[in-house]
C-alpha positions in Angstrom: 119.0 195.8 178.1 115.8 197.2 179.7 117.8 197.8 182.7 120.3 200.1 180.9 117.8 202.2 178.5 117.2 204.7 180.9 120.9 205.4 180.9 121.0 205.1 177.5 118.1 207.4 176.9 120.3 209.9 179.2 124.1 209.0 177.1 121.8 209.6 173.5 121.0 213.4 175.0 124.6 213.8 175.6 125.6 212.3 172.0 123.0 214.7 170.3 124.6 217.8 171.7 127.7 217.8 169.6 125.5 216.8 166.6 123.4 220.1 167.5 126.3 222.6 167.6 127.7 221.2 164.6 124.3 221.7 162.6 123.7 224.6 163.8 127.4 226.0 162.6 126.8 224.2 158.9 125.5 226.2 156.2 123.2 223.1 155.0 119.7 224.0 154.6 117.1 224.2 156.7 119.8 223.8 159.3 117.9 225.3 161.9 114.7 223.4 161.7 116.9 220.3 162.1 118.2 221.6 164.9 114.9 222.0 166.7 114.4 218.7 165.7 117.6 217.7 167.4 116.3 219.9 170.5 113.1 218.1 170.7 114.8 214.6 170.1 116.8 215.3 173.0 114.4 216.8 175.1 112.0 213.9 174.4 115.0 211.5 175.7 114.9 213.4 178.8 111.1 212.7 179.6 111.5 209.1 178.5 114.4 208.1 180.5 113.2 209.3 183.8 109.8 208.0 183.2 111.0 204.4 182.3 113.6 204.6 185.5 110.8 205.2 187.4 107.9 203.4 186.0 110.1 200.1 185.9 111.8 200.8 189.4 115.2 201.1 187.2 116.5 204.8 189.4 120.5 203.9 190.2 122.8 206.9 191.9 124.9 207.2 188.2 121.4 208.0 186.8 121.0 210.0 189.2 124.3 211.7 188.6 124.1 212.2 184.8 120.9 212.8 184.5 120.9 216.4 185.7 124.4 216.8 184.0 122.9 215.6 180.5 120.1 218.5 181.0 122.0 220.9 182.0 124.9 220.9 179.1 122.1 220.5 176.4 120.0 223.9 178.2 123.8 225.8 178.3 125.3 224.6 174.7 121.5 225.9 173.6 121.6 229.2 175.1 125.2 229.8 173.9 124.0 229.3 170.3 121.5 230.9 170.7 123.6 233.8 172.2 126.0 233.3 169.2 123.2 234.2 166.8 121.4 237.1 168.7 122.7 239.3 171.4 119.8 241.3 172.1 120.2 242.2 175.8 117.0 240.2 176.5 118.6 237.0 175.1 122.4 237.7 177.3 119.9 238.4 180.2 117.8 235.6 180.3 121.1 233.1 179.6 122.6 234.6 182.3 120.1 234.3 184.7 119.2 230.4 183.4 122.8 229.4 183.6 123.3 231.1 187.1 120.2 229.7 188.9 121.7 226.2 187.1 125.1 226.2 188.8 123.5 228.2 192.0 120.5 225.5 192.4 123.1 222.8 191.3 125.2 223.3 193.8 123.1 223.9 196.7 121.7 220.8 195.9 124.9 219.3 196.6 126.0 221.3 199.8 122.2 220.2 201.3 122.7 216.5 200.6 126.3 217.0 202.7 124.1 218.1 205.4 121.6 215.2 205.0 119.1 217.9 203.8 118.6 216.4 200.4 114.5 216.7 200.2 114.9 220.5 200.9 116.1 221.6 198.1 114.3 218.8 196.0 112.5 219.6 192.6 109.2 220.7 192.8 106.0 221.9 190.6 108.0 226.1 190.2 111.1 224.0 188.8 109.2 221.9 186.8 107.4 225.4 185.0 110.9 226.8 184.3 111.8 223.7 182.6 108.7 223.6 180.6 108.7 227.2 179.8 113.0 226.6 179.3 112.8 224.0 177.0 110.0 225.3 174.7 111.6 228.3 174.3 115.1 226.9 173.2 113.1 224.4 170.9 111.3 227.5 169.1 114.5 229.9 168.8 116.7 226.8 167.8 114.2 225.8 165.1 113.6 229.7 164.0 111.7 229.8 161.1 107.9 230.0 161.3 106.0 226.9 162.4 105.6 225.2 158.9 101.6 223.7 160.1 100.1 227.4 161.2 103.0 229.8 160.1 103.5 230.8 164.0 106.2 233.3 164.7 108.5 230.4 166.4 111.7 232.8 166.9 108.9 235.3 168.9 107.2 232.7 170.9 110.3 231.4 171.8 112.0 235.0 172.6 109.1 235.7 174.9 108.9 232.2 176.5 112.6 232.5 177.3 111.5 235.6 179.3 109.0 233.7 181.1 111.5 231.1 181.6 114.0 233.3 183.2 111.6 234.7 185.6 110.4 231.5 186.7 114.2 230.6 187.2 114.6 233.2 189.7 111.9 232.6 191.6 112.6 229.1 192.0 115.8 229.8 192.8 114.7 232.0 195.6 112.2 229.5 196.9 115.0 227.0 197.1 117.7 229.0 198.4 114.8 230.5 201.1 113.6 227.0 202.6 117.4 225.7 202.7 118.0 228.2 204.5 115.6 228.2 206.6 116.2 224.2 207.1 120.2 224.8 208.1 119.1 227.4 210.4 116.0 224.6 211.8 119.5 222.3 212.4 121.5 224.6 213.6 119.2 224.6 216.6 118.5 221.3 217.0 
């Protein structure tokens, strides 16, 4: 069992997204609170899992694999609820740049590792801001109603955090895309 949970730490995140998108779409109430909860649940499986994996020496190439996947469809199902609730152009802005740095950074990822240029392209401390910045901000605008403790403006913090996510996005995906470039053209003389 210990050897799995990691992988099932990473399968729960994928479970929860259909749970989210289908609390979000009820009417019950305080549907949106729960679904920051949901959020932070899943987020919280995301820290867990590759902390156990590599605290207990448990990383596998399918954890590998889904890992990324598992973040990646709970970040885009987010934004497009999000999206479906409030098309301010900051909000389609921001989605759009976070979903194209995904699939850009995603799959030069996977065209480095073709050219045995994995550790290029690998994550480091700029990605790691985006994703904290990211996932704080779809935590706050999923949950939307002010911060029960202190009253905080959740749906603002989040709104502006987003921001600061998306620019961190594309700078990291310009650092990335900048040294594999520079690596390719390091092999192609070689």
């Amino acid at each position: 069992m210990k050897a799995q949970l990691p992988n099932i730490l990473t399968w729960t995140r994928i479970i929860l997204i259909p749970v989210l998108v289908l609390v979000f779409l009820s009417d019950i109430q305080y549907s949106r609170p729960i679904c920051g909860a949901i959020f932070f649940i899943a987020g919280f499986t995301d820290w867990l899992d590759g902390n156990l994996a590599r605290r207990w020496e448990l990383t596998s190439n399918f954890g590998a694999f889904l890992d990324p996947v598992a973040d990646k469809l709970l970040v885009i199902t987010s934004l497009i609820l999000i999206l479906s609730y409030d098309s301010t152009l900051l909000i389609v802005l921001c989605t759009l740049i976070i979903i194209g740095r995904e699939v850009t950074v995603s799959a030069l990822r996977e065209w480095m590792a073709s050219q045995g240029l994995r550790d290029v392209v690998k994550v480091n401390w700029l990605g790691k801001l985006k994703t904290i910045f990211q996932m704080g901000s779809l935590f706050a605008l999923l949950y939307r109603d002010p911060f029960i403790l202190f009253k905080l403006p959740t749906y603002a913090i989040g709104y502006y955090c987003l921001a600061i996510a998306a620019l961190i996005a594309l700078i990291s995906m310009v650092v990335y895309l900048r040294a594999a470039f520079a690596a390719v053209k390091d092999k192609s003389k070689a």
